[in-house]
N, C-alpha and C positions, 0 to 999 in steps of 0.2 A: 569752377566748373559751371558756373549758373551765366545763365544768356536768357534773351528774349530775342521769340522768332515769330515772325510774320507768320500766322497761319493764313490761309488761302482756300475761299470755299468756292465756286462756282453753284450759279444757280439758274434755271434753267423754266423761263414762266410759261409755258403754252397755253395758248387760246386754238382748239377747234377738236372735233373728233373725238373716241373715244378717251383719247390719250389727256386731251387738249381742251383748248376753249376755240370754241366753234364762232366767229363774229359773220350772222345774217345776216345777208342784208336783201329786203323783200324790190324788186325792181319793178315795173311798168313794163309787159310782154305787146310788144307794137300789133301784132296781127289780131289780137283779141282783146279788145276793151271792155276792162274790167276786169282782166286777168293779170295776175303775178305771178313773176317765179323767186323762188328762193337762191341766192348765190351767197357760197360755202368759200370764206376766207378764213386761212390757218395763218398766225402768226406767231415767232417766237420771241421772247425780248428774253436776250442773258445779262445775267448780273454777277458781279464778285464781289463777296465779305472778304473781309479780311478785318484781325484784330492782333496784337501783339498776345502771345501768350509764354509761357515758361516751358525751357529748354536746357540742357546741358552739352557742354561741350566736353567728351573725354580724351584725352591727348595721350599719345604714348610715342620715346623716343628708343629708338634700340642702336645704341652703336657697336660697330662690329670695330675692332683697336688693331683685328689682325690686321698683316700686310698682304698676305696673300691667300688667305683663305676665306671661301665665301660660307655663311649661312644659309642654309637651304631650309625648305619644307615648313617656312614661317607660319608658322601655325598661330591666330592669337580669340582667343574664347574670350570675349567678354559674358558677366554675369550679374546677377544679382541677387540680394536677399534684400531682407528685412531685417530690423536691430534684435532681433533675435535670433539674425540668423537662418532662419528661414528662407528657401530661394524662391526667386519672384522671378516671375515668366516674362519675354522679352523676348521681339520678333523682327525680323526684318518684313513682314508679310505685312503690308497694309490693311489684310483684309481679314489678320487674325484679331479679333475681335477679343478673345479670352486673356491675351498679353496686358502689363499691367505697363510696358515700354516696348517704346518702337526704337528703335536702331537701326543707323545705317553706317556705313563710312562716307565721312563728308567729303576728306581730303586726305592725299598721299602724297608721300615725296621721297625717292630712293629707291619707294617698292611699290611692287604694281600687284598686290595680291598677299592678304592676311588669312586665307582660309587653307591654308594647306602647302602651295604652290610659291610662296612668296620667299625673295634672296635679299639678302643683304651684301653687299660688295664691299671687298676688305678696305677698312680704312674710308669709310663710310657711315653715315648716321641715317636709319629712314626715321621718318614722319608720321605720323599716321594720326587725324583727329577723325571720332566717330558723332555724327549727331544725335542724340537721344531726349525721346520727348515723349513726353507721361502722358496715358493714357487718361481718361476722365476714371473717377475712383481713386486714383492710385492715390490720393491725398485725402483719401475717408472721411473729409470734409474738417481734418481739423484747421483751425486759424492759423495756428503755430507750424503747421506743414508736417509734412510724416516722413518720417528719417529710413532711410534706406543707404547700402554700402554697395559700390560698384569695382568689383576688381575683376583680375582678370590673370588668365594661365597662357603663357607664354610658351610655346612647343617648336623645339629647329633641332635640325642638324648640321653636326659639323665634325668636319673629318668621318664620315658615317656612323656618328656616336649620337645619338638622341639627346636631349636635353632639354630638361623643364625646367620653367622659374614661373612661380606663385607670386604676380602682382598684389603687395598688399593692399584690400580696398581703399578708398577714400570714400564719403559719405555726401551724400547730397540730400536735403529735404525738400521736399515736394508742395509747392504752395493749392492751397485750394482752387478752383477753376470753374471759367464759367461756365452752365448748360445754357444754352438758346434755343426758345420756341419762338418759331415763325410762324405769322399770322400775316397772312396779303390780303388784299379786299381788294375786287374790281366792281364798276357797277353792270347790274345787266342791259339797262337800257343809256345809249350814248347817242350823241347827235353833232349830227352836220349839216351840209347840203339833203334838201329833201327829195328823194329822185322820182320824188310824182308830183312835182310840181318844176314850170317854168321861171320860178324866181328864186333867186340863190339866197337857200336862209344862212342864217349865220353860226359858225360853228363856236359848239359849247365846250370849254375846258370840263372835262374829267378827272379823276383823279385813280391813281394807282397805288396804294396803300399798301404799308407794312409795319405791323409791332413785333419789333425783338426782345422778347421776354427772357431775363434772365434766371432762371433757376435753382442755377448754381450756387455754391458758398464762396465763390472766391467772380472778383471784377472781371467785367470783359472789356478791357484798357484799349484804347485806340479804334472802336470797332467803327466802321466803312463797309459801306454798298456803294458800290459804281454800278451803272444801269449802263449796256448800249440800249439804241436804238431799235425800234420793232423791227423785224424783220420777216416780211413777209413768204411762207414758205411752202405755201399752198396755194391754188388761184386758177381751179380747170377753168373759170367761164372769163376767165383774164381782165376782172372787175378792174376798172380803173378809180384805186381808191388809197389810198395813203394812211397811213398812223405815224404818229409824234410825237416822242416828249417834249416839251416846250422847256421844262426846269424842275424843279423840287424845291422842297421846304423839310425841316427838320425840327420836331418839339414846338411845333406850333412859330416857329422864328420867320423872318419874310423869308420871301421864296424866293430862288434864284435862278436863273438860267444856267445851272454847273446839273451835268446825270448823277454827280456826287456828291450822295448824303452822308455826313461824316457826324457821327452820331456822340463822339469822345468815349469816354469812358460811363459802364452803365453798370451800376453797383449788383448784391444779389437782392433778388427779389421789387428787381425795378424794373424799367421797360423804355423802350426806347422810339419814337413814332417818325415815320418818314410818308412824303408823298411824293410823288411823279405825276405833275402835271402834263398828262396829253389831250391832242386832239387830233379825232377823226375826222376828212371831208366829206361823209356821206354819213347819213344816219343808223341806226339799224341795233343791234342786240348782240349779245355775245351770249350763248348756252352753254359751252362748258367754258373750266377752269381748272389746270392744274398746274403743280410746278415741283420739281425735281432738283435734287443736287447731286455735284460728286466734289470731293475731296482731293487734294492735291497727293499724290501717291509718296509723290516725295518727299512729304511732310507728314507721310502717315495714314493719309487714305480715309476709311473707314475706323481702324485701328484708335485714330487720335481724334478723329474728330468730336468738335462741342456743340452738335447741332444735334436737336429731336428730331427724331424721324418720326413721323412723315412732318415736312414743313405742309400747312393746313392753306386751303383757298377756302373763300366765304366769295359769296355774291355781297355786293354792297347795297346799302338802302338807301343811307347818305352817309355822309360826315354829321356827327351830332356832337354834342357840348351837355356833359352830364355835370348840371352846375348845384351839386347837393353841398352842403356848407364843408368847407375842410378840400373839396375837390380843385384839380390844377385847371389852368385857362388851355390846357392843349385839347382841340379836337378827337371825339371819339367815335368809333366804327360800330353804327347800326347795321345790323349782316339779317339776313334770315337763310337760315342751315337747313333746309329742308321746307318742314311747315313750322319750325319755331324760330320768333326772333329774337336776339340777342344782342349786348350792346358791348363791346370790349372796349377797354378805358386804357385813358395812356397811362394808370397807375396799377394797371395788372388784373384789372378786377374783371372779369366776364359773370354777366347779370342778364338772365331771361325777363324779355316783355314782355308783357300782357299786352295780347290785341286787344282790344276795345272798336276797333269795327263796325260789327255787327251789332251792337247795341250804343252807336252813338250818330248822330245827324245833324245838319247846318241849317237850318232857318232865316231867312230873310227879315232884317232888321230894322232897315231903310236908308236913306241916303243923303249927306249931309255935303254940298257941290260936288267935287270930285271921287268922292269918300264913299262906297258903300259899304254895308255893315252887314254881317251876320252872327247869330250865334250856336257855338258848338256845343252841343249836348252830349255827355258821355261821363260814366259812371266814376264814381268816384271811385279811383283807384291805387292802394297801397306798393311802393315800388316805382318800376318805370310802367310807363304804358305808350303805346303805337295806335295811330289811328287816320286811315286811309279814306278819305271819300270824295264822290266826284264833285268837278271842281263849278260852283255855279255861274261863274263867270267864262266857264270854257275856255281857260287858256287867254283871257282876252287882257286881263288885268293881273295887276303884281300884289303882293301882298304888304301892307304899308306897317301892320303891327297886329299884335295879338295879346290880348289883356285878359290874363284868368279871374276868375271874379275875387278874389281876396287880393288882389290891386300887382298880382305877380308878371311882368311882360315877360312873355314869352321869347326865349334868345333866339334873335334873326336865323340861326342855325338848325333852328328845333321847330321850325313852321316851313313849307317848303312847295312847290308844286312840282309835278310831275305828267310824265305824256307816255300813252302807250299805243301801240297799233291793236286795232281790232281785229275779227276776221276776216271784217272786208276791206283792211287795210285804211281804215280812216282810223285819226290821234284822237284818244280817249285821254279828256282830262282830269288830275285829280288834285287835291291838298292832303298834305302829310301833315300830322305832330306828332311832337314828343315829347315828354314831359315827366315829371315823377313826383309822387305823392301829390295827388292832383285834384284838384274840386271838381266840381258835377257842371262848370259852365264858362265859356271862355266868349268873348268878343274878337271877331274877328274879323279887321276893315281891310278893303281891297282900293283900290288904285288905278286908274288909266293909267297906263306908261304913255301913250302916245301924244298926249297933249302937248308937247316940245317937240324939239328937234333930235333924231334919233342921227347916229353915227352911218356909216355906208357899211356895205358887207362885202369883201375879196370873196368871192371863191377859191377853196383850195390849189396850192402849187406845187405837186409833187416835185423832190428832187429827182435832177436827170443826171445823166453820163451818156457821154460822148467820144470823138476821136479827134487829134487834131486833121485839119485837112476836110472833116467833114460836119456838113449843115445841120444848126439846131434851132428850131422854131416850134412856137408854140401859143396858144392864144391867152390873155388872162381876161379873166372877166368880172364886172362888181356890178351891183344892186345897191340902190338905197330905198332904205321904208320908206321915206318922204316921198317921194317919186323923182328926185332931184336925180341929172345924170351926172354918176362923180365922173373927176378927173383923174387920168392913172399916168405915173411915173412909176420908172426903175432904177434905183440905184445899189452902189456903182458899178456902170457896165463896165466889162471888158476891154480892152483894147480892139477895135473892131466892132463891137456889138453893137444893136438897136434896140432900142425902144420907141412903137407907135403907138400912141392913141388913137384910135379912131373915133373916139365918141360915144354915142347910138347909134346903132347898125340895126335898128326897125323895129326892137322889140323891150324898149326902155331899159336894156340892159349896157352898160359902157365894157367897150374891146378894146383890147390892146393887143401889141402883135411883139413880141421877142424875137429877133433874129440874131444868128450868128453863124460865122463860117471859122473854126480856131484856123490860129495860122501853127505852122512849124513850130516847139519853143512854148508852147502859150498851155502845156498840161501843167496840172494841177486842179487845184478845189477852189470855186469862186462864187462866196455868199454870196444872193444879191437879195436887195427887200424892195420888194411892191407895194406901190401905197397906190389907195382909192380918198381922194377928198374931195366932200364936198361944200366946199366952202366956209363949213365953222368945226367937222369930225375929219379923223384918220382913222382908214384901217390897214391895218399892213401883214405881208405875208412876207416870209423869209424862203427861201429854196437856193440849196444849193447844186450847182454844176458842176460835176466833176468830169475834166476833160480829161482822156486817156495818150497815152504815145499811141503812134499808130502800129506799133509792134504791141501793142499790149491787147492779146485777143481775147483775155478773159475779162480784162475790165475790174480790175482790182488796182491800177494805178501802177502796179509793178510793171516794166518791161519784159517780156515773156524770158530773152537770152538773159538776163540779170535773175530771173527766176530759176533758170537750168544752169547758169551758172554756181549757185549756191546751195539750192532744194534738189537738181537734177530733175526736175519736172517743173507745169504750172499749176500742182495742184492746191499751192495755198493758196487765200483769197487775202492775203495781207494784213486780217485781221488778229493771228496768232502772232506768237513771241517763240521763233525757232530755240534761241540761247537763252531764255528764259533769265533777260536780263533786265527788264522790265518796259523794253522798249519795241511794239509790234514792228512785223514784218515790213510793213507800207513806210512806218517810223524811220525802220533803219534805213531802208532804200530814200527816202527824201534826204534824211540826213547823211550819207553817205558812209554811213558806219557798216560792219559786215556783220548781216542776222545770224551769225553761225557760229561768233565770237562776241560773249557776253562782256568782254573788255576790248574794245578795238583798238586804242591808243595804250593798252598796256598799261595802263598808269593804277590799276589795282581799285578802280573807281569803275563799277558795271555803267555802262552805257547808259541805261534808262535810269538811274538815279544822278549821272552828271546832265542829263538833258533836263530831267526835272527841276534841278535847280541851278538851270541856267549856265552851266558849263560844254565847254564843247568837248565831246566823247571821242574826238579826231584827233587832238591832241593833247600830248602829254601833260597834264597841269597840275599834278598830286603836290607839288609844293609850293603851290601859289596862297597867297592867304587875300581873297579880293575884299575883306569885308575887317582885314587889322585890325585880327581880334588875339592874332600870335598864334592861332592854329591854321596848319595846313590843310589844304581841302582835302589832301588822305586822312587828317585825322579829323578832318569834320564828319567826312565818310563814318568812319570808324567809330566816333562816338555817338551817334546819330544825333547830327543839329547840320543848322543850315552853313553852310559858307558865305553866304550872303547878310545874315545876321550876326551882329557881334557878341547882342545879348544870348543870343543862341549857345552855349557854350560844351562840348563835345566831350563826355565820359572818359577820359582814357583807363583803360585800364592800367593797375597797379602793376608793377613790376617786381618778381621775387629772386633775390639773392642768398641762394643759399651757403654761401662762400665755400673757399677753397677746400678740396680735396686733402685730408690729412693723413697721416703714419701716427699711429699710437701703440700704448702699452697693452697688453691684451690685461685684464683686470684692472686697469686704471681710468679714471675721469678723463672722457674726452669730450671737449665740449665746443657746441655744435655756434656759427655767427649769420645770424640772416639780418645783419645790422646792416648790408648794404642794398636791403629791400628800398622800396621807395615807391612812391606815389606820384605823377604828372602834375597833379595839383596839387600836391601837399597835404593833401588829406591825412585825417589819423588813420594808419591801418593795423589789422591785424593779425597773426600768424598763425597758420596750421601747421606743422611737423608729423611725418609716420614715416614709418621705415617701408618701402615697398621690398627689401629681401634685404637677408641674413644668414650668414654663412649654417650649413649643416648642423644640426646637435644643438646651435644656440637657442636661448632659451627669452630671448630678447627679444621685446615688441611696446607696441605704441607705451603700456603703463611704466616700461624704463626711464623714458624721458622724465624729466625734473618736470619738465612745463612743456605741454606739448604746443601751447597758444604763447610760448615766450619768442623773443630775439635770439635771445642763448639759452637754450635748453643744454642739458647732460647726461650723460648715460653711460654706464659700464661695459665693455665690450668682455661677454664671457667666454667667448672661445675664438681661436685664431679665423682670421678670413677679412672679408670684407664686407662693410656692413651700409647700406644702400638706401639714404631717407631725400622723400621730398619733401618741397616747404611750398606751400601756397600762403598766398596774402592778399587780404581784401579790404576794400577802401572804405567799407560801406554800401557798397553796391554792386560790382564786379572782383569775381576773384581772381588772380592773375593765373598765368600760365604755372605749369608745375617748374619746380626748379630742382636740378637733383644735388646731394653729395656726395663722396664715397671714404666712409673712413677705414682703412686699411688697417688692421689688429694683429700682434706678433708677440710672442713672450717677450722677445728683446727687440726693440727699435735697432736695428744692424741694415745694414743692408745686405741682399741676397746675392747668396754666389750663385753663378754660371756656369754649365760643366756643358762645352760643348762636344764631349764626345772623344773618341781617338782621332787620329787623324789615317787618312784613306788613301788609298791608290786606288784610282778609275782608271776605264779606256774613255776615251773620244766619244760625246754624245750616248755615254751611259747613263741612266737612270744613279744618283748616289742618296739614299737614305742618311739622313744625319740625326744624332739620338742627343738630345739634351733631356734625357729626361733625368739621370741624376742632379739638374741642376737643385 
């Protein structure tokens, strides 16, 4: 019965408004010099968690052996208790919160309806597995897991005679599970292009931060944030300005250009740290920050979710490094929550700092060639301490080192400068530190950066979209601090497209001019990267162009009739997964798979897990093995490993034989064979036995059996009927499907007579009643 299932969280960051985070940006008002206006951009960036967690699969088969009569009014009640017997509450309602399991019906086959309404057709077997998956609690934290039994009451009619059978439970334990507290950090103050000034500064990476803090007693195994992109969804004054993730980093590991941080498995009481590096082209501040979640319904909602609520925003101060002895080399998040600041650690630990502030100041020390010196005065302080003051060098110079007086250098991460706007909109400079258990005096030398040769600066590129058939142009432009004019190239263009440099155009700034006109055929997405050189640096921008059909009016890449053909409107924007196969809207339509069917070639392999590893979702390929390892890629599917690795290799589950259907003595040993059970790999496995029903009056149940965990178990049949056990078997890891037998009980092994009755005279197309029932 035990499986692991993808749980699925969506999350949901906003920046602006009461709701949100608000990103200002203060502008240059042309008709009045010296005046600014404030412009109010909202942006949202969504994100999905996801982590494997524990699940059970309940299965139930009902065969109907009549020839011509149907089962009606299928009724089937699943339940639960505890090993005491006691019943435990269990919900289809993802938002009942009080349930200690969620239940649904996964899949059917035969019968279209378990609650009342549901047939079975004579000479016919239905199907039915129900998904079930534990709510947080339901495993009271022990290691060992908490034992609960799940059966279930069977209700039908036939021949209009009611009839019930009492599924005997089977037993599942419930492993412990992980809670997750979220912690995101944004900074308040970010930068780019400065929009009061003529020269294009260079834009600064930021960072977008998150600790998932595990507090639970059991792993969160496989856990994963995928990030989209910003997406701007607010914009009354139609600010021309852009936001980016560039890439992420994970536990301190290098960064990469992937929006997914894949975190593995993060124990209880550990933590797990990610960033998203972005950048803005324009400068400016963000004032609020929140961020929301919801829960996949179909996996339980609210009901099962492992997330605290509320996930928690901090403004960020910086990235710091709390290097106390015994502590890890990952990055940690200085935040101030109000007016107190605080420093959360990639090892779970949240520690209040002591400002120092107001009671500490920098002194001019002197200057040794390029070198100037000051020192920091500021109390000796037990713990961490922060300490903000303006900077004397005004922004002009970098910071080269910092030396506390008991010969400690302060970590490049823990000394820092910063820029803010005043009220008359001029950049107030400052220097930050950080530090813990700290002396009364620090040295601290600064640096010209300018003495060299500094790199060119791009100006920002927003991505565009377009239509084929019609013209896209636009200008790019670069600055170098040397005064040097770079050179600009694009590559690679399009088929059709241009790139011109023009040089300087009058105001030591280098243009270049982008043109294109798409032909017929030429939609699709098309990087391109701009580079600015000036003869010893590169700086480069990435943007891409998305060209549309020219039937495509909403500009989401779909063709509008391909959209109504399948959704019957154009109201998706090709970012959803209609079949929730793993593969988006935009996805299926490139790939010519149908978004409405989460198996398009049929081959029992979802679309968006054969596109992921590299199979084509068009055709049927479930028995191909590309990576001759002797499994097919249905069961690579199915055991989850890749088909493309061989050391990858694919779980199958065990398969259970509860051998043939027997005739016995009623009071004599009949004994039961699941010797033809077996395992796909050979594993050692091993056996469950219960009886799920027994004839009326008897008195026989699971403690009959000799061995309920044997191959061949025994047991006495005490009164006539038929007596009904399944046998599951597990490998060590997965249990197999149920397997049932039926042993038929009789004073004397004879066989039964048949009495069909007298024999009749009818007329022509009369109704004729026929009576066996003395048989």
């Amino acid at each position: 019965m035990n499986k692991t299932h993808k749980n699925k969280t969506l999350i949901l960051l906003s920046f602006l408004s009461a709701l949100i985070s608000c990103y200002t940006l203060l502008l240059p008002q042309n008709s009045y010099a010296g005046d600014s206006i404030c412009a109010s951009v909202k942006i949202e960036i969504g994100q999905e968690l996801t982590l494997e967690r524990q699940a059970f699969d309940a299965h139930m088969r009902i065969t109907n052996g009549l020839d011509i009569v149907t089962l009606e009014d299928v009724d089937i009640d699943i339940y639960f208790t505890d090993e005491d017997g006691n019943a435990v509450a269990a919900s289809s309602d993802p938002d009942n919160t009080s349930a200690l399991f969620y239940i649904r019906v996964d899949s059917t086959e035969n019968i279209d309806d378990v609650n009342g309404a549901g047939t079975v057709q004579p000479e016919t077997t239905a199907d039915i597995h129900w998904l079930i998956i534990p709510a947080p609690g339901s495993s009271n934290g022990l290691e060992m897991g908490t034992l609960y039994y799940v059966g279930a009451t069977l209700t039908y009619t036939i021949g209009g005679e009611q009839e019930v059978t009492e599924v005997s439970p089977d037993y599942i334990f419930v492993k412990p599970m992980p809670e997750l507290t979220l912690d995101y950090f944004l900074p308040t103050e970010v930068y780019g292009d400065d929009a009061f000034t003529t020269e294009i500064e260079p834009v600064v990476p930021f960072t977008l931060g998150v600790r998932v803090k595990n507090t639970g007693a059991g792993t969160a195994k496989d856990l994963k944030i995928e990030s989209a992109q910003p997406k701007i969804v607010e914009n009354e004054q139609g600010l021309l300005i852009g936001f980016n993730i560039e890439g992420s980093e994970v536990n301190g590991q290098d960064a990469t250009d992937s929006l997914l941080a894949d975190f593995g498995d993060i124990e209880p009481n550990r933590s797990g740290i990610a960033r998203w590096i972005m950048t803005v082209s324009l400068s400016g501040q963000f004032v609020e920050f929140d961020a929301e979640y919801t829960h996949a319904d179909e996996l339980g909602g609210k009901l099962t979710s492992l997330i605290n609520d509320p996930i928690n925003t901090h403004f960020l101060v910086h990235d710091v490094l709390v290097d106390l002895t015994g502590r890890d080399n990952i990055r940690d998040f200085l935040a101030k929550d109000g007016g107190v600041y605080k420093v959360y650690e990639s090892e779970s630990i949240d520690t209040e700092v002591t400002d120092q502030t107001a009671l500490s100041n920098l002194q001019y020390s002197g200057q040794t060639g390029s070198e100037i010196s000051y020192i920091l005065s500021t109390p000796v302080t037990a713990g961490f301490m922060y300490v903000k003051l303006p900077d004397p060098q005004n922004g002009q110079d970098v910071i080269k080192r910092v030396l506390r007086s008991d010969g400690k250098f302060i970590n490049e991460e823990n000394a820092w400068l910063s820029k803010t706007r005043d009220e008359s909109d001029n950049w107030v400079y400052y220097i930050n530190f950080f530090d813990d258990n700290t002396t009364d005096s620090y040295t601290v030398v600064f640096e010209d950066p300018s003495s060299g040769p500094q790199p060119p600066e791009l100006q920002f590129i927003p991505d565009r979209s377009g239509f084929e058939s019609r013209q896209i142009s636009f200008i790019v432009e670069a600055s170098d601090p040397n005064s040097t004019i770079p050179m600009l190239s694009a590559a690679p263009l399009p088929a059709g497209a241009t790139f011109t440099d023009q040089g300087d155009t009058g105001n030591g700034i280098a243009t270049g001019i982008f043109d294109w006109t798409p032909s017929e055929g030429q939609s699709g997405k098309y990087e391109i990267t701009f580079t600015a050189f000036d003869g010893l640096y590169t700086d480069t921008e990435r943007a891409v162009i998305t060209i549309n059909l020219g039937t495509d009016t909403d500009s989401d890449g779909m063709p509008d009739d391909w959209e109504i053909n399948y959704f019957g409107d154009i109201t998706r924007d090709g970012t959803g997964d209609y079949d929730n196969d793993g593969l988006s809207d935009l996805d299926e339509y490139l790939s010519g798979t149908d978004p409405t069917n989460p198996d398009t070639d049929g081959d029992n392999m979802p679309d968006g897990w054969e596109t992921a590893h590299g199979l084509n979702p068009n055709f049927n390929d479930a028995a191909e093995d590309p990576d001759n390892d002797g499994y097919s890629n249905l069961e690579e599917y199915e055991g989850g490993s890749d088909p493309f690795d061989p050391e990858s290799i694919p779980d199958r589950v065990p398969v259970a034989n509860a051998g043939p259907d027997q005739n016995v003595m009623t009071g004599e040993t009949a004994t039961l064979d699941g010797s033809g059970s077996n395992d796909p790999e050979r594993a050692m496995i091993t056996f469950l036995w219960s009886f799920t029903d027994v004839p009326a009056g008897s008195l026989v149940n699971n403690d009959s059996l000799t061995d309920t965990a044997g191959a061949k178990p025994e047991f006495i049949p005490d009164v006539n009927g038929t007596y009904r056990l399944s046998l599951t078997v597990n490998d060590g890891i997965s249990d197999s499907t149920q397997d049932e037998v039926l042993i038929t009980a009789s004073v004397s092994n004879v066989a039964p007579n048949a009495d069909a009755g007298p024999d009749r005279n009818a007329l022509t197309g009369s109704l004729v009643n026929i009576d066996g029932s003395r048989s």
